[in-house]
N, C-alpha and C positions, 0 to 999 in steps of 0.2 A: 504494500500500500504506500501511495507518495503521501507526504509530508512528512515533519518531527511527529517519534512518537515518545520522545523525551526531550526537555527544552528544561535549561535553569531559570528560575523564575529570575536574574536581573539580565539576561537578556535582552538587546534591546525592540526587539521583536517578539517577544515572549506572548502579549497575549493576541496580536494576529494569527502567529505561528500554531497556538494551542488552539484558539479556535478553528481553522482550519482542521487541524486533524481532529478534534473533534465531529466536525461535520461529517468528513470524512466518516469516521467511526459509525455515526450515526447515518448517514446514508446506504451503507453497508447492509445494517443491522437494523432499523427500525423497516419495518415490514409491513406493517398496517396501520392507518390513519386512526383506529380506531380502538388505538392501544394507547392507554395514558402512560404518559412518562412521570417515573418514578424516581425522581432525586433520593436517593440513599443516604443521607449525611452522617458518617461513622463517628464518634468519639465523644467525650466526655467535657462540659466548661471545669472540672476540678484537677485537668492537667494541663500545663500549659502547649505542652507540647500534641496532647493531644482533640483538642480544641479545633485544630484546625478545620475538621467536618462540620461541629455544628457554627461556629463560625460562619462558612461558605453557606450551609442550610441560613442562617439566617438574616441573612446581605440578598440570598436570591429570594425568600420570601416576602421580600418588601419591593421587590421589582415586575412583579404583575403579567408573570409568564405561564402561559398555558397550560403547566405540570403540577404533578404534585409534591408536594418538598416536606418529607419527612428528617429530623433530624436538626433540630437547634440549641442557641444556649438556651432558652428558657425551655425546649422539651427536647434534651437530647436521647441520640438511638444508641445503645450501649451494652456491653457484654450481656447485662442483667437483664433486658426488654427487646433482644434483636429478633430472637425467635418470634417471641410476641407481635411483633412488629412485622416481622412478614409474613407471618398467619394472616394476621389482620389487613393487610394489603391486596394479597391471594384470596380473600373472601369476601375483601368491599367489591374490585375490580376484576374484571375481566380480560386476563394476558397483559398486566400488570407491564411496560417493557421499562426496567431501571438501570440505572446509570448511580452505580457505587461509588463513594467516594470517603478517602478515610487519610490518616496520616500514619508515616512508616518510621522505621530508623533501617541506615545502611551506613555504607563505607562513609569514609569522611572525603573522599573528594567527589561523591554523591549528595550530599548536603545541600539542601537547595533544589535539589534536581524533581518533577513534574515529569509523571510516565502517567500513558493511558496505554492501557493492558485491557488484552480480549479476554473474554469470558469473565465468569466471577469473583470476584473480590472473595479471598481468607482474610477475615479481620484476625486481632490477634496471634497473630505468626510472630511476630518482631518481639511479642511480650509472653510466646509461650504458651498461649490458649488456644483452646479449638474451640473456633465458632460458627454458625452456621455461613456455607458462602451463600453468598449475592449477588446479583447485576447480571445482565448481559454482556457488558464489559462496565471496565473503573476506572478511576482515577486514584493514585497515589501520589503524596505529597513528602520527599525524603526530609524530615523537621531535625535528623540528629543522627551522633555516628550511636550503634548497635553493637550489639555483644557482649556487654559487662552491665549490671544492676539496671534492666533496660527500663524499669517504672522511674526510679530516681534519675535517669538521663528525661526521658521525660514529663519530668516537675520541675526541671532545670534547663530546660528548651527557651530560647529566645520566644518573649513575646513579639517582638520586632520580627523577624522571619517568619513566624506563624499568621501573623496579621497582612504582609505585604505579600504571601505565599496565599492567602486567602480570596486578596483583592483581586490578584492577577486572576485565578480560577474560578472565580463570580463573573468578573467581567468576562471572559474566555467563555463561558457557557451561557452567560444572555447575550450575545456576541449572536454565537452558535444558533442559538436556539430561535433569534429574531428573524434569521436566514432561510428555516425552514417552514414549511408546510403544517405544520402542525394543527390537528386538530383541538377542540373546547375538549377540554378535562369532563369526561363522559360522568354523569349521573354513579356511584355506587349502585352496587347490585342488593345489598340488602342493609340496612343500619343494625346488624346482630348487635345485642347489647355486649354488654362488661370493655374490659379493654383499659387501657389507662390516657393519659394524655399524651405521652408520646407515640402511641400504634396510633391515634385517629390523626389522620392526615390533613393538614390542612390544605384549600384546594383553592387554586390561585390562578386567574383567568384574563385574558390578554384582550379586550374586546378590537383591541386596535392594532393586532398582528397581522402582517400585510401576507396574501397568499400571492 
């Protein structure tokens, strides 16, 4: 496939570059008008380092795009409610099509660096858990180096990296996403009670997205 499918976020072309291959990604892979897209936003506001998903979830929540965007600071998606959370996805909607996004650690002259990878996102691999995978394809955001006390690298993650890594991938994906076709975020299929506030989705509509 052409375009970057890794770019450092201060590049100076970084967020044409990533929208782009997202598009890419998404034209690929999105198959049917009639499939809501599902922002995925992985991680927790009580680590800095790991912040970076509901972050992105909630900068694109307030920008009035045709999807649904689970995963923010005030209801983030996390080890404890992920399952939960895409139970309750897979039973509002019908062929759910998501777009995972979480933050990683790796090498250190990786640091910085932005990959969009095919197929599902494993959260928790960097820290050691197994948890359920997701997405159709993700996005990864490298917030720190890996391999030694990886909870305490990060708690000690640059807030400054996590926020500027956050902008670029907000803007890169309503970029993306103004470009295409996209269908209104379809009606859920049933309101099954229980659930908690981060599985109910909130569902965010673009009346003015150009086809």
């Amino acid at each position: 496939m052409a375009g970057p499918q890794r770019i450092h976020y201060q590049h100076p072309q970084a967020r044409e570059k990533l929208a782009v291959a997202l598009r890419q990604n998404f034209l690929k892979r999105y198959k049917s008008a009639l499939s809501p897209v599902i922002l995925l936003c992985i991680g927790t506001d009580r680590s800095t380092g790991d912040c970076l998903g509901p972050l992105i979830g909630s900068k694109l929540q307030q920008r009035e795009l045709p999807i649904v965007v689970c995963g923010t600071l005030d209801e983030p998606v996390h080890a404890v409610n992920l399952q939960e959370t895409l139970d309750n996805l897979n039973g509002r909607f019908e062929d759910p099509f998501i777009l995972a996004i979480d933050a990683c650690l790796g090498r250190t002259e990786s640091v910085g660096y932005i990959s969009i990878k095919d197929g599902p996102l494993s959260p928790g691999t960097g820290v050691n858990k197994s948890l359920p995978a997701a997405g159709n394809f993700h996005i990864i955001g490298i917030v720190n180096v890996g391999g030694f006390m990886e909870y305490l690298v990060l708690q000690n993650t640059r807030l400054s990296l996590v926020m500027s890594m956050a902008d670029l991938i907000a803007d890169s994906i309503e970029k993306c996403l103004r470009e295409l076709p996209l269908a209104a975020v379809p009606p859920a299929k049933a309101e099954g009670g229980g659930g908690n506030a981060s599985a109910d989705a909130r569902i965010i509509r673009n009346e003015a997205l150009t086809y």
